[in-house]
PAKOL-231636 format. One record per residue: x, y, z of N, C-alpha, C, CB in turn. Coordinates in nm, 3 decimals. Each point is the difference from the previous one (the first is absolute). Last residue first. Glycine has a CB too. Example, Ala and Ser with C-alpha at 12.3 -4.5 7.8 and 13.67 -1.06 7.14 Angstrom:
% residues 2
1.285|-0.225|0.708|0.082|0.119|0.006|-0.077|0.109|0.073|0.118|-0.063|-0.215
-0.089|-0.509|0.208|-0.089|0.119|0.000|0.090|0.120|0.000|-0.189|-0.117|0.125
% end
This chain:
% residues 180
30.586|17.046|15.208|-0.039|0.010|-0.117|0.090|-0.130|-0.104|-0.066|0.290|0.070
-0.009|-0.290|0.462|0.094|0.012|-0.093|-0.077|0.013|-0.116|0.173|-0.117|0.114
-0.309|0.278|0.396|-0.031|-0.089|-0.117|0.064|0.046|-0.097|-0.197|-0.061|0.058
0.317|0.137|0.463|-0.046|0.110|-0.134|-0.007|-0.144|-0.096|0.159|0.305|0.030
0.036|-0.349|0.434|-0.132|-0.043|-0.041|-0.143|0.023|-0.118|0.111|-0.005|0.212
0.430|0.057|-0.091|-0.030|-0.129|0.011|-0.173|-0.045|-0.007|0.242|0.008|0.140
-0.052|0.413|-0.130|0.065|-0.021|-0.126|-0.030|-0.157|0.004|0.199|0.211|-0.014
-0.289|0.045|0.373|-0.146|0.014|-0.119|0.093|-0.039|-0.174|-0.185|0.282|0.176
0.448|-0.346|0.265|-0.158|-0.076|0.014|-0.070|0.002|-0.121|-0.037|0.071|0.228
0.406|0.199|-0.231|0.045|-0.144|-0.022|-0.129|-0.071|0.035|0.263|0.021|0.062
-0.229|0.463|0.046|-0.025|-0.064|-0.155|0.022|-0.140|-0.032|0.066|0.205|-0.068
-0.102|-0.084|0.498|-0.160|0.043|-0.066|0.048|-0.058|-0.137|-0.109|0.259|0.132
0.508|-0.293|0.115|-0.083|-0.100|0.046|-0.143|0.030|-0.079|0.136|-0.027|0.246
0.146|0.394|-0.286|0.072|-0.133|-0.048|-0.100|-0.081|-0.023|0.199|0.012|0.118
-0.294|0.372|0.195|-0.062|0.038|-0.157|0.079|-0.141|-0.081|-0.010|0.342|0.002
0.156|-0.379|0.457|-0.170|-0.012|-0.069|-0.026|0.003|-0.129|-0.067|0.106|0.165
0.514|0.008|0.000|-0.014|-0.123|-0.039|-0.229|-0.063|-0.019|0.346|-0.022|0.167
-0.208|0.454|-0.107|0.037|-0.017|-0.146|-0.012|-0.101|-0.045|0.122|0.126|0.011
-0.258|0.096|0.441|-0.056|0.018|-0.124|0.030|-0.087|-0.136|-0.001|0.210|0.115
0.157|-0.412|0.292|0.072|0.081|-0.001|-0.150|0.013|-0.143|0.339|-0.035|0.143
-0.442|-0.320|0.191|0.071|-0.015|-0.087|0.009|0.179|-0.003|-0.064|-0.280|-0.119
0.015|-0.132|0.536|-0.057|0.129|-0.072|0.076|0.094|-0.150|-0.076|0.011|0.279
-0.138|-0.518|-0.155|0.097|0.109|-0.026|-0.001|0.099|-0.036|0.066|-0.111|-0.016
-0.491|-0.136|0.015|0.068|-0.008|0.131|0.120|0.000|0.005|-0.147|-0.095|0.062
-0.058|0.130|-0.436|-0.054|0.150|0.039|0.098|-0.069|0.177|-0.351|0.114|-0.185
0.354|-0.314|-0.323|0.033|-0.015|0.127|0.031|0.093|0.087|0.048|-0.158|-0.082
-0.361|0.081|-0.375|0.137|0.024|0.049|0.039|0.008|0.123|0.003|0.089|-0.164
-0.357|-0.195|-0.214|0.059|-0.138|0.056|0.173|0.109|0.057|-0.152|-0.284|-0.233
-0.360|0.483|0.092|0.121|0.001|-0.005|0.100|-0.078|0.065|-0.083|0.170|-0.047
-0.435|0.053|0.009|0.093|-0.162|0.078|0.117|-0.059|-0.095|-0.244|-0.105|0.113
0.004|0.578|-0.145|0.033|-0.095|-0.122|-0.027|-0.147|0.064|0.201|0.166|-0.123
-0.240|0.174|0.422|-0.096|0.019|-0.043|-0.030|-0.114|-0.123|0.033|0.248|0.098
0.325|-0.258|0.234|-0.089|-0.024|0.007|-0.143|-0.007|-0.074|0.158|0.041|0.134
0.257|0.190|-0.292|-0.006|-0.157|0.079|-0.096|-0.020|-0.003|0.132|-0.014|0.137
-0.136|0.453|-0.133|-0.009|-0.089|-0.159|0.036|-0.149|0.035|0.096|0.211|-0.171
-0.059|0.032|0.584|-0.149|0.045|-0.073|-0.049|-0.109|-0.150|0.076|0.304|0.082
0.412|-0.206|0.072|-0.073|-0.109|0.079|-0.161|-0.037|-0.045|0.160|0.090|0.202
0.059|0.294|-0.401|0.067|-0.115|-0.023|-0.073|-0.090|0.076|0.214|0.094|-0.047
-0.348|0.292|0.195|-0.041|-0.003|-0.161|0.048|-0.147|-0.030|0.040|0.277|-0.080
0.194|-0.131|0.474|-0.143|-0.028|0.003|-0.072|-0.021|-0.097|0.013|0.099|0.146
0.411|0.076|-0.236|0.018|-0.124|0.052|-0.113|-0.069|0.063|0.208|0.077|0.021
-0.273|0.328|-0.426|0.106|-0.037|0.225|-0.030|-0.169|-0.026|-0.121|0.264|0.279
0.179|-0.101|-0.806|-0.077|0.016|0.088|0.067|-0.027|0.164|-0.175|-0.058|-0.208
0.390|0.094|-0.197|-0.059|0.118|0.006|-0.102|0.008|0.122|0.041|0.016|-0.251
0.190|-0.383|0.081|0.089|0.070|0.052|-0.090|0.171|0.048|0.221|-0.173|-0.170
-0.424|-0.167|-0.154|0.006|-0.041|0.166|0.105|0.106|0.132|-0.024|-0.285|-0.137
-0.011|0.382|-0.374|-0.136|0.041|0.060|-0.019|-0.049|0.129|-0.097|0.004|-0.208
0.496|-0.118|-0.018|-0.054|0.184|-0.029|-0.093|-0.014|0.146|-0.042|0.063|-0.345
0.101|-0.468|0.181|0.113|-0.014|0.123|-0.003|0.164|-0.005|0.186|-0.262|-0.031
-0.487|0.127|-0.289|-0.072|-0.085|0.087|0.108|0.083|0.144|-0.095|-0.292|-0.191
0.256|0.363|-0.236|-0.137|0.057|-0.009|-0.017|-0.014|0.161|-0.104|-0.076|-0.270
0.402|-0.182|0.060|0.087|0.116|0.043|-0.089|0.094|0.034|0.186|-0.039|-0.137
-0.342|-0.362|-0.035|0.045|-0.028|0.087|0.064|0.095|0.106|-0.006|-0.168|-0.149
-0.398|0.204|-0.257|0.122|-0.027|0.074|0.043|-0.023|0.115|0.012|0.084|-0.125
-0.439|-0.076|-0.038|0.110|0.155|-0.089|0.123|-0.027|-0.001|-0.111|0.193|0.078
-0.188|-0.473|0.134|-0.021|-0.029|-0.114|0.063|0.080|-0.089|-0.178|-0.086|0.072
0.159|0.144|0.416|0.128|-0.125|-0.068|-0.007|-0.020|-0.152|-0.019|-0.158|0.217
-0.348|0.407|0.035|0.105|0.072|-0.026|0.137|-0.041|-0.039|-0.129|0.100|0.127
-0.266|-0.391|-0.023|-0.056|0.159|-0.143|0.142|0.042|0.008|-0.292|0.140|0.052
0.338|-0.393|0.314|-0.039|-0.087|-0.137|0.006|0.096|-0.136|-0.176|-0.162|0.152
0.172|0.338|0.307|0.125|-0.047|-0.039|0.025|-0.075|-0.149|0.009|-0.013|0.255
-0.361|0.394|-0.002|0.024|-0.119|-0.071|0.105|-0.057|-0.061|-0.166|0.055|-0.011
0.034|0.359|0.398|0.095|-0.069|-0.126|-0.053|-0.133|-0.070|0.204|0.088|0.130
-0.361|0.125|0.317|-0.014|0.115|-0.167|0.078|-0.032|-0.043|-0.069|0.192|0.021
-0.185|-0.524|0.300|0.137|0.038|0.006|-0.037|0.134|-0.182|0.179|-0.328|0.170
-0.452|0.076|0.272|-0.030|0.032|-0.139|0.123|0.040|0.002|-0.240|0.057|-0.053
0.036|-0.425|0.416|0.112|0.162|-0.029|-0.028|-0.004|-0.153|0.253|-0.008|0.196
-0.678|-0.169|0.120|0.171|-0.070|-0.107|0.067|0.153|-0.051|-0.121|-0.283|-0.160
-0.220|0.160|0.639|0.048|0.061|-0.121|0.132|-0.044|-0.070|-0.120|0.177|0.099
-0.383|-0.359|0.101|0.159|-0.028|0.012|0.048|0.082|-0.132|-0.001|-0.267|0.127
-0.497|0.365|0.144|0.095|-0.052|-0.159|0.135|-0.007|0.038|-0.136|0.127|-0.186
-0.240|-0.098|0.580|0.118|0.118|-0.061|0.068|-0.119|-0.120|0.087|0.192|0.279
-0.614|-0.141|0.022|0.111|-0.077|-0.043|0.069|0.117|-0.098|-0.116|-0.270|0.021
-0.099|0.498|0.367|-0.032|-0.038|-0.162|0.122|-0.145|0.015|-0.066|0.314|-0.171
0.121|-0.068|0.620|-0.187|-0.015|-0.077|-0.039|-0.064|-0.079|-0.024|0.159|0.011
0.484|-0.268|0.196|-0.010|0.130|-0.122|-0.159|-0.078|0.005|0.290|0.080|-0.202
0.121|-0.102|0.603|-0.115|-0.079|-0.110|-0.098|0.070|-0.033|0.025|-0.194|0.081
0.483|0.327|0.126|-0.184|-0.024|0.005|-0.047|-0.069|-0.074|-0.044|0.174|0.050
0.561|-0.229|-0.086|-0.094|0.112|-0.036|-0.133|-0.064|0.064|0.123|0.099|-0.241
0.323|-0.302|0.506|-0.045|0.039|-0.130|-0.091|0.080|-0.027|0.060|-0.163|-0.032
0.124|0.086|0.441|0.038|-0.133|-0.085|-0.013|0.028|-0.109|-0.056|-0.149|0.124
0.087|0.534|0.177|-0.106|-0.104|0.009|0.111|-0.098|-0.103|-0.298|0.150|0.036
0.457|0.273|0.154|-0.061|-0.037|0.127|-0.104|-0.143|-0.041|0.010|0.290|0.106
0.510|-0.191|-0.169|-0.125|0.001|-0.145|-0.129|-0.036|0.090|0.158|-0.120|-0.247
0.309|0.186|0.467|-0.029|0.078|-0.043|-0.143|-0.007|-0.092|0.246|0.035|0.051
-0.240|-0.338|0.327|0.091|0.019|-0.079|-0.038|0.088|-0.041|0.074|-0.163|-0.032
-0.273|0.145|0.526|0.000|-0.065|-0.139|0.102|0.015|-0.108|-0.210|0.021|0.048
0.148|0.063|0.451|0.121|-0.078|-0.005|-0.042|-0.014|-0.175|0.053|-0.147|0.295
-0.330|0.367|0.004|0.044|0.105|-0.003|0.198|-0.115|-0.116|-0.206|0.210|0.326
-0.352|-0.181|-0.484|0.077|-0.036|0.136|0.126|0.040|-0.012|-0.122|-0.188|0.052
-0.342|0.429|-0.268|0.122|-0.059|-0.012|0.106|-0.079|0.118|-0.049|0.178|-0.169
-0.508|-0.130|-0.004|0.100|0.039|0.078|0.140|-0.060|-0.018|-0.181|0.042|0.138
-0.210|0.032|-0.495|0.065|-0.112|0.061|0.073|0.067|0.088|0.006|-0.159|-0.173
-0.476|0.293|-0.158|0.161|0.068|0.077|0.020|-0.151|0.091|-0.043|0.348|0.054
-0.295|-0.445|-0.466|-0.002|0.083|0.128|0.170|0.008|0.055|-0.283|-0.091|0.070
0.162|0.107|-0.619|0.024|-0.075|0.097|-0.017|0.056|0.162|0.142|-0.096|-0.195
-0.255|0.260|-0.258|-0.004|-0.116|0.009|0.016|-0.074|0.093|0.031|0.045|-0.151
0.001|0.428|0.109|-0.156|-0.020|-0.013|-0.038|-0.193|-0.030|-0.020|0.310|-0.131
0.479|-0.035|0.292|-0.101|-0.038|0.031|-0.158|-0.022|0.002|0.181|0.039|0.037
0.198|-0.009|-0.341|0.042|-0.131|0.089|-0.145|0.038|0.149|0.381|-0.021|-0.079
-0.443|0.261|-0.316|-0.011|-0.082|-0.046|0.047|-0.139|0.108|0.010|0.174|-0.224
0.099|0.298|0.285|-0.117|-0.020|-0.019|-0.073|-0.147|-0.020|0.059|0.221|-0.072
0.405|-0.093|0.050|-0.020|-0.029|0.164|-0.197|-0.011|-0.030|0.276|0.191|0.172
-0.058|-0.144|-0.571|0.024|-0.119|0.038|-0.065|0.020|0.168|0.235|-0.061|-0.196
-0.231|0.410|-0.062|-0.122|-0.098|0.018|0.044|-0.155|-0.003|-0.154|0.182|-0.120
0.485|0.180|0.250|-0.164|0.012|0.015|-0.030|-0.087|-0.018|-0.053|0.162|-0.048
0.446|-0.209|-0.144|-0.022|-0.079|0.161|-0.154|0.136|0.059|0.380|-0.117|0.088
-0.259|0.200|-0.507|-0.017|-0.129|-0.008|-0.027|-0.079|0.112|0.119|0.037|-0.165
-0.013|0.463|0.137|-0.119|-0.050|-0.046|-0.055|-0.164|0.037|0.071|0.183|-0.181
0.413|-0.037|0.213|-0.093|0.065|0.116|-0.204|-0.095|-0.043|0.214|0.344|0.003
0.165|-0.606|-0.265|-0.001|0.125|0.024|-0.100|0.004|0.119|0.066|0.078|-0.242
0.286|-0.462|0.014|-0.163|0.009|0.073|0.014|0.194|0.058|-0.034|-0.355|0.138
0.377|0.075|-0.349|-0.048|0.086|-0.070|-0.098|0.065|0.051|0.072|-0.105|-0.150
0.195|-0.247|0.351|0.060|0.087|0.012|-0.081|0.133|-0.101|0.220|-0.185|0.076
-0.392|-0.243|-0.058|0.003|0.070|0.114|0.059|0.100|0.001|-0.023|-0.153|0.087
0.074|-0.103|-0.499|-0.099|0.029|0.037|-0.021|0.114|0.152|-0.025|-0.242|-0.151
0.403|0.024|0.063|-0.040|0.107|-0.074|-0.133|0.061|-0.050|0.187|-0.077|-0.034
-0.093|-0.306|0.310|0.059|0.100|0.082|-0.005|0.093|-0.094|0.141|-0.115|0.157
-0.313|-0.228|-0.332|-0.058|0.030|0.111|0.010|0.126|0.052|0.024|-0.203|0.029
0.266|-0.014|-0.388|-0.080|0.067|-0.020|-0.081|0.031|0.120|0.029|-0.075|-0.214
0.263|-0.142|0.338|0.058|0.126|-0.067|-0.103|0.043|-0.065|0.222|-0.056|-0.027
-0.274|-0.381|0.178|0.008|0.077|0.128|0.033|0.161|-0.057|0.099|-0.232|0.170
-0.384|-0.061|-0.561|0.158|-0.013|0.094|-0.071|0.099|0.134|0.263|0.002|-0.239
-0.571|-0.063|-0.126|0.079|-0.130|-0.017|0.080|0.018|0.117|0.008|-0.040|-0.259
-0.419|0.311|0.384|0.100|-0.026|-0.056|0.071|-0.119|-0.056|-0.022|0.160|0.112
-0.471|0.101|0.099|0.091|-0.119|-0.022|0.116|0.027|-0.072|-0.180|-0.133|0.004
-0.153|0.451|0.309|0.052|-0.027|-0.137|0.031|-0.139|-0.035|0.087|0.212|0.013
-0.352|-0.028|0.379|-0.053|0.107|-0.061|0.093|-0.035|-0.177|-0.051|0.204|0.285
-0.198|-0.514|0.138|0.140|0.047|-0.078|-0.002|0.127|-0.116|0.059|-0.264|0.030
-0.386|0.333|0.398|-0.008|-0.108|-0.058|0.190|0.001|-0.104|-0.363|0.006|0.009
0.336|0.282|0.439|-0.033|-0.035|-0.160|0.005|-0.121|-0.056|0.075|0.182|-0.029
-0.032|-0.037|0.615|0.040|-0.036|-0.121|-0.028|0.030|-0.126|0.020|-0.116|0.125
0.021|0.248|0.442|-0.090|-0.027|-0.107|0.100|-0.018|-0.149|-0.218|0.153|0.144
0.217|-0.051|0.444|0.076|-0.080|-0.133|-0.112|0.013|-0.065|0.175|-0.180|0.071
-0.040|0.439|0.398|-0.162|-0.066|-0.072|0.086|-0.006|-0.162|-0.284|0.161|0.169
0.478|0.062|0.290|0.050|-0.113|-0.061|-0.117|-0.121|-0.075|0.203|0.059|0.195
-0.186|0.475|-0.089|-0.058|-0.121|0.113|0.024|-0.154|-0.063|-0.216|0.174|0.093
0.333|0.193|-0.365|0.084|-0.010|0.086|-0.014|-0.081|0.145|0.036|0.198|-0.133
-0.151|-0.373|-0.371|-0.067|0.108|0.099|0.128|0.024|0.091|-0.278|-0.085|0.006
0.366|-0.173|-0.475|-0.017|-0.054|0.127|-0.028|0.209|0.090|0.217|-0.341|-0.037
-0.240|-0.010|-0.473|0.007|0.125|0.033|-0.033|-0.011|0.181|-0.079|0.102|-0.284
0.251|-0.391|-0.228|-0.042|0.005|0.145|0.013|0.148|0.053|0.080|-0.250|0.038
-0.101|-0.046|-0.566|0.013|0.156|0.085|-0.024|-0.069|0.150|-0.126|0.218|-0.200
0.255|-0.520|-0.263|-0.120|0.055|0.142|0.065|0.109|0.043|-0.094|-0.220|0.111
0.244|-0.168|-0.508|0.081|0.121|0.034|-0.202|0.061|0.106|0.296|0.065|-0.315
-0.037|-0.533|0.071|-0.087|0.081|-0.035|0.041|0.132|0.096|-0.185|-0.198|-0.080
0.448|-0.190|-0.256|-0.022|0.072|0.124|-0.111|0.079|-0.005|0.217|0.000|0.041
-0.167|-0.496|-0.279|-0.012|0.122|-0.006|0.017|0.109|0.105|-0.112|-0.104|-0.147
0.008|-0.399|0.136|0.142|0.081|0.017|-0.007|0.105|-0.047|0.123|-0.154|-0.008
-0.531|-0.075|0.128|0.047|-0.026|-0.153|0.115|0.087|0.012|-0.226|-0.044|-0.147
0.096|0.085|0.546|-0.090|-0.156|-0.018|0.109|-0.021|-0.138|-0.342|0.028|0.091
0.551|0.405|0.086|-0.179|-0.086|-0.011|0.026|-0.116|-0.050|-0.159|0.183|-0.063
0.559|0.158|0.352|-0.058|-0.109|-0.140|-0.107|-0.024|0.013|0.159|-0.117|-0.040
-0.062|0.607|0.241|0.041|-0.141|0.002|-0.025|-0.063|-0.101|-0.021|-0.007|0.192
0.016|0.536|0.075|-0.014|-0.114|-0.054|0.075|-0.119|-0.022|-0.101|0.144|-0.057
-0.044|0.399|0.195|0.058|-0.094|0.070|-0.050|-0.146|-0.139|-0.026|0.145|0.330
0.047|0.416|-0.154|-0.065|-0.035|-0.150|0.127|-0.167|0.030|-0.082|0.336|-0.222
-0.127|0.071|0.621|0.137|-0.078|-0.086|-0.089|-0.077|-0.109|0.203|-0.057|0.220
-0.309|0.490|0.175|-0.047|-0.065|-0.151|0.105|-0.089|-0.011|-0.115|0.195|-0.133
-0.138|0.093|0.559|0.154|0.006|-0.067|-0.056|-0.150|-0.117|0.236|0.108|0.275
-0.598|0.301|-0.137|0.054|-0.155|0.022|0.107|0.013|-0.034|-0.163|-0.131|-0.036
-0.275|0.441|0.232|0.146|0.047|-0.063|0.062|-0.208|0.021|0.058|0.388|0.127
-0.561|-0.099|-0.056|0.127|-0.079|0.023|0.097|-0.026|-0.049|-0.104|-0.054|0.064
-0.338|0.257|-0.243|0.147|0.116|0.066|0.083|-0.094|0.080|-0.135|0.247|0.052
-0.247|-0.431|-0.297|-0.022|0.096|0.126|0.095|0.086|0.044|-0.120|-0.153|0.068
0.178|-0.085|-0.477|-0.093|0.125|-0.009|-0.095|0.022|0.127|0.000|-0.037|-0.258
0.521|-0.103|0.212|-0.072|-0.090|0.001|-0.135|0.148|-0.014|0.161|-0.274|0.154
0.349|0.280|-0.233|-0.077|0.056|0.067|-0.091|-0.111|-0.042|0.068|0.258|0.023
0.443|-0.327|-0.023|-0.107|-0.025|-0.053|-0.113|0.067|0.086|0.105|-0.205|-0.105
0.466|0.263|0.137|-0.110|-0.102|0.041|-0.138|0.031|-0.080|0.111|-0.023|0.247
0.433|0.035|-0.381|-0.157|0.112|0.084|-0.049|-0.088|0.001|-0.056|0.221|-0.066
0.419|-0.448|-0.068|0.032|0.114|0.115|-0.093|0.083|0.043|0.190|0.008|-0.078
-0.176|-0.523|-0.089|-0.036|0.123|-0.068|-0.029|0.050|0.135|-0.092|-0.047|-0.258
0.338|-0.410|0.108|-0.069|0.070|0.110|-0.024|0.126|-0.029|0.090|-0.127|0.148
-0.029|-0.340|-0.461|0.035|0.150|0.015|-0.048|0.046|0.138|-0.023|0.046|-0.255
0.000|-0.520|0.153|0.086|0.059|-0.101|0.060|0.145|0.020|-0.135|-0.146|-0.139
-0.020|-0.283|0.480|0.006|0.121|-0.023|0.081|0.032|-0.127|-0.036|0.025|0.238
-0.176|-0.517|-0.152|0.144|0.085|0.041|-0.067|0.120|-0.026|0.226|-0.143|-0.071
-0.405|-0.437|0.078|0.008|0.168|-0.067|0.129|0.097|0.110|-0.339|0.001|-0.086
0.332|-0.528|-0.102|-0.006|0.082|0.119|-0.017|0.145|-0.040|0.144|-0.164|0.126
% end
């Protein structure tokens, strides 16, 4: 089910000079991943959307995503939501997320795989005390990120405390590191 992530307090100029209110809204895809759309709504109640503009492993990353989205960014996002899609009137009973999901993107769109800036493997090879340094060092988004990115046998559907994560990463990659 999609949802509203952020509602953004200025509104958006459009390059006729219409003016939009903005939210940065999302959900699960097809391949569980979250993805993340812009909606931008007229004051004559005219909807328009963005193709998906991110994917995420998690709901947290998403939202940290959104929450970064600058002035600039929701420009050419409103640019972009309407050079793809025609305006949708809004009714007056709809849920907060005025669509189901992102537009549909001109181009086919590559499924994105999270890249994580750690290598858990390379970095276990220094050690053990090495590896729990360098995880600790990173947010808790980074962490998830390396999950996914590794596929990491850890149980992301508890919610776990930085530390008991950084645990669970090393015990996975201690179970899947090749024994010399």
């Amino acid at each position: 089910m999609a949802e509203v992530l952020v509602r953004f307090t200025d509104s958006v100029e459009s390059v006729t000079g219409e003016r939009y209110a903005a939210q940065a809204c999302g959900g699960v895809a097809d391949d569980r991943l979250w993805e993340g759309w812009i909606e931008f709504m007229s004051p004559s109640g005219m909807a328009v959307r963005t193709p998906r503009e991110t994917e995420q492993p998690n709901r947290d990353a998403l939202v940290y995503w959104a929450e970064g989205l600058t002035a600039a960014y929701l420009e050419g996002a409103l640019r972009r939501a309407l050079e793809a899609t025609p305006s949708t009137p809004r009714s007056a009973g709809i849920e907060p997320s005025l669509f189901g999901g992102p537009a549909a993107s001109a181009a086919p769109v590559r499924a994105a795989h999270p890249r994580s800036v750690l290598d858990p493997f390379a970095t276990y090879v220094q050690g053990e005390g090495v590896l729990r340094r360098q995880l600790l060092a990173l947010s808790r988004d980074h962490l998830a990120t390396l999950v996914a990115a590794h596929r990491l046998d850890v149980d992301e559907t508890a919610y776990l405390t930085k530390e008991e994560l950084v645990e669970q990463i090393i015990r996975a990659v201690q179970r899947s590191a090749p024994t010399s």
